[in-house]
N, C-alpha and C positions, 0 to 999 in steps of 0.2 A: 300258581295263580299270579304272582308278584311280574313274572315273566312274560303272562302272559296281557296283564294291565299296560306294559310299558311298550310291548308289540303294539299296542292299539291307539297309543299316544299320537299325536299330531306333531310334538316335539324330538326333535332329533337328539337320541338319545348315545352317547360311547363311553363306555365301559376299559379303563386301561389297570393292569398291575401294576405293582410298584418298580416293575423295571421299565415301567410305558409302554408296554407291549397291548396290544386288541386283544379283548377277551369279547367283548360283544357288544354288537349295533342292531339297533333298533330296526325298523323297516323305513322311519321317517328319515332318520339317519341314512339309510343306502341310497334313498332317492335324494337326499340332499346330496351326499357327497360323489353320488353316482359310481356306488363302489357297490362290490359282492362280499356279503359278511365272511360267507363262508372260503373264499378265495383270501382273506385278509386277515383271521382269525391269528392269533399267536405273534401277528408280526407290528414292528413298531407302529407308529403314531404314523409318520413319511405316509406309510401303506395306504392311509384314508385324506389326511390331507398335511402340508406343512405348512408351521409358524415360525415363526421368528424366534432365533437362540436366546432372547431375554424371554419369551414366553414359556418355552423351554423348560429353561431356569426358574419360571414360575412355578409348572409343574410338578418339576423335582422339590421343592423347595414345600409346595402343599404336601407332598408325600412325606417329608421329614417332620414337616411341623404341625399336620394334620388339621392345617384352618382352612376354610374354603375362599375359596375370591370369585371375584364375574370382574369379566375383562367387557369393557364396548368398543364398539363400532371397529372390530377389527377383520381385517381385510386376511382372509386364510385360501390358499392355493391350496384347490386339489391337483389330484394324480394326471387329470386328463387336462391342465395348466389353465382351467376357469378357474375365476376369482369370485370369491364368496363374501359379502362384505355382511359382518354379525355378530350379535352378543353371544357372550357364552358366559357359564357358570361351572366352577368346578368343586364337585364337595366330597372329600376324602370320606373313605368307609375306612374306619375303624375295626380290626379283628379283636378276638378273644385275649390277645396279649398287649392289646391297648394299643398297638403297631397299625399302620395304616396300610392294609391289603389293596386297595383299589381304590379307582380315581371315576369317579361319574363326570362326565362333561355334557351337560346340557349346553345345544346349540339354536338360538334361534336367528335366523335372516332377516336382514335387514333392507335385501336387495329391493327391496319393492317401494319401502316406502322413502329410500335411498333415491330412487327413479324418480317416485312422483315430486318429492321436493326439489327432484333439480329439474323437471319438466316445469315445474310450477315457478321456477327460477329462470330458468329461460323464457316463457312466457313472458313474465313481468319485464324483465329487461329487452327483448324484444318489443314489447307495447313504449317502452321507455324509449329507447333509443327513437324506436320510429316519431314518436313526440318532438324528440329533440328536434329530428333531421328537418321535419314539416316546419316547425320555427325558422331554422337555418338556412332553411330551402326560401322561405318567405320574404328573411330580410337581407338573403343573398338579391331574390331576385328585383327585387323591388329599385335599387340603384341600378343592376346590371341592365334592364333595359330604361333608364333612361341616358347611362353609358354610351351604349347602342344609339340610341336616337338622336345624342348628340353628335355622334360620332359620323351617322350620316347628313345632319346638318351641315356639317363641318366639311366634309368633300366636295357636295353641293357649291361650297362658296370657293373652293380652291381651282384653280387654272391649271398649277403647276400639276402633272403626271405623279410625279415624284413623292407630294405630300400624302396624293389620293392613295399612294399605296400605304402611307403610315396610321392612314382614319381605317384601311379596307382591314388591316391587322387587328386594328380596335375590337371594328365589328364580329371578323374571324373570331377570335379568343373569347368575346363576350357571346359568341355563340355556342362557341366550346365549353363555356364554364355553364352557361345553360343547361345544356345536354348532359353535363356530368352531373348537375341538382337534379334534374331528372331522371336518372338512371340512381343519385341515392333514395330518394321516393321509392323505386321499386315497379311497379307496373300500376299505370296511374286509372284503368278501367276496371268496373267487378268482372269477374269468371262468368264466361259463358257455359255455365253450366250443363252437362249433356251425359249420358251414358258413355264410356270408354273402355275401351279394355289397356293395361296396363304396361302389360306385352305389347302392343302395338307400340306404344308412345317407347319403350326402355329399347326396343330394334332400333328404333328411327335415332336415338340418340347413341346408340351402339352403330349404329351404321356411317354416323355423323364422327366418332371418335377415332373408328378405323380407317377412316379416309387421312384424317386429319397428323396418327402417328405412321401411316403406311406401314402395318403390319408389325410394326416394331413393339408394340404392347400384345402380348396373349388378351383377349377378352372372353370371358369364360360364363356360359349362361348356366342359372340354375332356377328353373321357373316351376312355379307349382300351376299348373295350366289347368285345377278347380276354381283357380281364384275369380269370382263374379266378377261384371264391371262396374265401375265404381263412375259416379257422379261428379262430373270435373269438367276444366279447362283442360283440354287436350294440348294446345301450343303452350300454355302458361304451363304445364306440367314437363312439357318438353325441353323448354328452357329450364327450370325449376332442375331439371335431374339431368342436364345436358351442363350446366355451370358444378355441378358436385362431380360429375363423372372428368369433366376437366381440370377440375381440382386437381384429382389422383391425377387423371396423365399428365399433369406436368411437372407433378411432383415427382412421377417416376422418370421421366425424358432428364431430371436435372439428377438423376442418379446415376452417378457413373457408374461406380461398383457394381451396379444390380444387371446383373445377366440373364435372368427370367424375368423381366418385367409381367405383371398380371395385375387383371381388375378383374373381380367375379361379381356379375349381376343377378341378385336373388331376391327369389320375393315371394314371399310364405304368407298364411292369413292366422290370426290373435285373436282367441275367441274371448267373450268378457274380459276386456282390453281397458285399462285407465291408462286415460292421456291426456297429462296435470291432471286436474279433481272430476273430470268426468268420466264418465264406463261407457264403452261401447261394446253392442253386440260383437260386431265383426269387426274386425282391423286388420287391412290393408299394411305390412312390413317390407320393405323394399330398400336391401341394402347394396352398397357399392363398398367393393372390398377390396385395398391393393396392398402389392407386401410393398411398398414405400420406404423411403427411411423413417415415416413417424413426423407427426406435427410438433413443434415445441410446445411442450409445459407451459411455456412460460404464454403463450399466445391462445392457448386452448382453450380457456372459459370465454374470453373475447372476442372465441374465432366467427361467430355471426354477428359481430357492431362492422356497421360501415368504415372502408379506408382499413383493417383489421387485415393484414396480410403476412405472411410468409418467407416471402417471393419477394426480391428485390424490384420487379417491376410488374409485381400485381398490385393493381385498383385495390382492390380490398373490399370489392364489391358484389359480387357473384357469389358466395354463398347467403349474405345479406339478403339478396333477390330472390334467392331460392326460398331460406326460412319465412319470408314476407307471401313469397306464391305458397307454400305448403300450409302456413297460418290461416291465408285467406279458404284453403281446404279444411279448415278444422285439424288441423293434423300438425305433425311436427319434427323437426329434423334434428336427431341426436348425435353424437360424432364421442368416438371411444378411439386413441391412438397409442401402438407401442411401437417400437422399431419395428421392422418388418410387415407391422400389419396395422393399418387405422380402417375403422369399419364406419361408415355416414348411416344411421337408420332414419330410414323415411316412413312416418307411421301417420296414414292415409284413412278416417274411418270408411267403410263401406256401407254406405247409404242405400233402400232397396229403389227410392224414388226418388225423383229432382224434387218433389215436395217435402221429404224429407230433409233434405241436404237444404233448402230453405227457410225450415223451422230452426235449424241450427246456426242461421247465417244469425 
């Protein structure tokens, strides 16, 4: 009965002896850790997933001393090298000679609500930055054209050839510093909102890529071709995932080492989907996937503020543009990076009508 209450559990349930060996997992358990009980049975802890040798040592140390603990927010690799981020609780079973026979580890995940507060993080700081930039943008431009206007006053009244080229500079750069306030704004029009298909727009900027590294990058498609069309800017999404997808390739062009260059472009659909504090039906997921050398640590929570680059002679503006187009979809652009492999998700809701996708503007 006891066994068969704990089968029925929603919590992931494992079961170790006092040498930490598997004696049994739950069914919430196998789908957590994506393992077969019966395949893992007898065998260490490794078998279902690894911790850290101070946890370890926690382990061992509850079997000696038979008190229980709960470890938070820790971050446990399974077999198949996904990361599980999650509380757990561990309470020694005491046998007939007061000795501690076996170890219960209750596990529950965290991944979820892990995601929404850092979607709900990105949000805010996104809405922030963009605040800033419109300030910036304001009382940048506000001198820069009358800079400008006196600059061509100033030509107007010269004879000399020679000067007219040092006002024509003026003008030049004050027109350049324009264009680049401009371009940190983002795309200054709303979405032409329309029926698209997704695949169409992810070809044209795959087609756009492969011109660009001449065959030198693999581009590897992986489309789920149920996926309904979704309500959007078609060019603004073009650009939107044409700025991500160039991301990777230059990041991979600046790898020397890397002798398989690859970007795999996938795109799956998320049913009862929260993205930040709202649920949507359907969700649109659309990732670009390169094995890269990896984004810095140090640059990664920033990597969508403007000027926020990489790249010794990247803008630091292009994926800026991108999270600003995909925001303006209700949606949002996540970015996960290790050596070899950083993954960009683009989570798109899928709307049945433009009047939908209007209720949500």
């Amino acid at each position: 009965m006891y066994s068969l209450l704990i089968d029925h559990l929603s919590t992931a349930v494992v079961q170790l002896n006092d040498k930490l060996e598997i004696e049994y997992l739950n069914p919430a358990a196998e789908m957590l850790l994506a393992v077969s009980r019966r395949r893992i049975y007898g065998h260490g802890l490794s078998a279902a997933f690894r911790e850290s040798a101070d946890s370890i040592e926690a382990l061992q140390s509850a079997i000696e001393s038979g008190h229980p603990f709960t470890k938070r927010e820790a971050e446990i690799e399974c077999t198949s090298n996904r990361k599980i981020f999650c509380d757990y609780t561990v309470t020694p079973i005491m046998g007939t000679s007061n000795n501690t026979e076996s170890l219960i580890i209750e596990l529950y995940p965290r991944d979820r609500m892990k995601r929404i507060s850092q979607e709900d993080e990105i949000i805010a700081n996104h809405e922030t930055s963009k605040e800033l930039v419109r300030g910036l943008a304001h009382e940048i431009k506000n001198p820069l054209g009358g800079i400008r206007g006196a600059a061509q006053l100033i030509s107007r009244a010269f004879t000399d050839e020679a000067l007219n080229d040092y006002t024509q500079v003026i003008i030049e750069e004050s027109d350049r510093l324009r264009d680049l306030v401009d371009r940190l704004l983002g795309p200054r029009q709303l979405p032409k909102i329309k029926p698209l298909n997704i695949h169409k727009v992810l070809e044209r900027v795959r087609q756009l890529i492969f011109v660009e590294t001449d065959n030198q990058i693999q581009l590897i498609r992986d489309y789920d071709p149920s996926i309904p069309d979704l309500i959007g800017d078609e060019s603004q999404l073009i650009q939107a995932l044409l700025n991500i997808t160039r991301n990777a390739m230059q990041a991979l062009m600046e790898d020397e080492d890397n002798h398989h260059k690859s970007i795999q472009m996938v795109t799956r659909t998320l049913r009862q989907f929260t993205i930040g504090s709202k649920r949507h039906r359907l969700v649109c997921k659309i990732s670009i996937i390169d094995n890269g050398p990896g984004i810095p640590e140090a640059i990664l929570k920033t990597l969508f503020y403007p000027m926020v680059s990489g790249r010794a002679d990247g803008t630091g503006l292009g994926l800026s543009i991108a999270q600003s187009v995909i925001h303006q979809h209700h949606g949002i652009v996540e970015c996960n990076s290790y050596p070899k492999k950083t993954e960009f998700n683009i989570l798109i809701p899928i709307e049945t009508t433009v009047q939908d996708q209007e209720k949500h503007a």
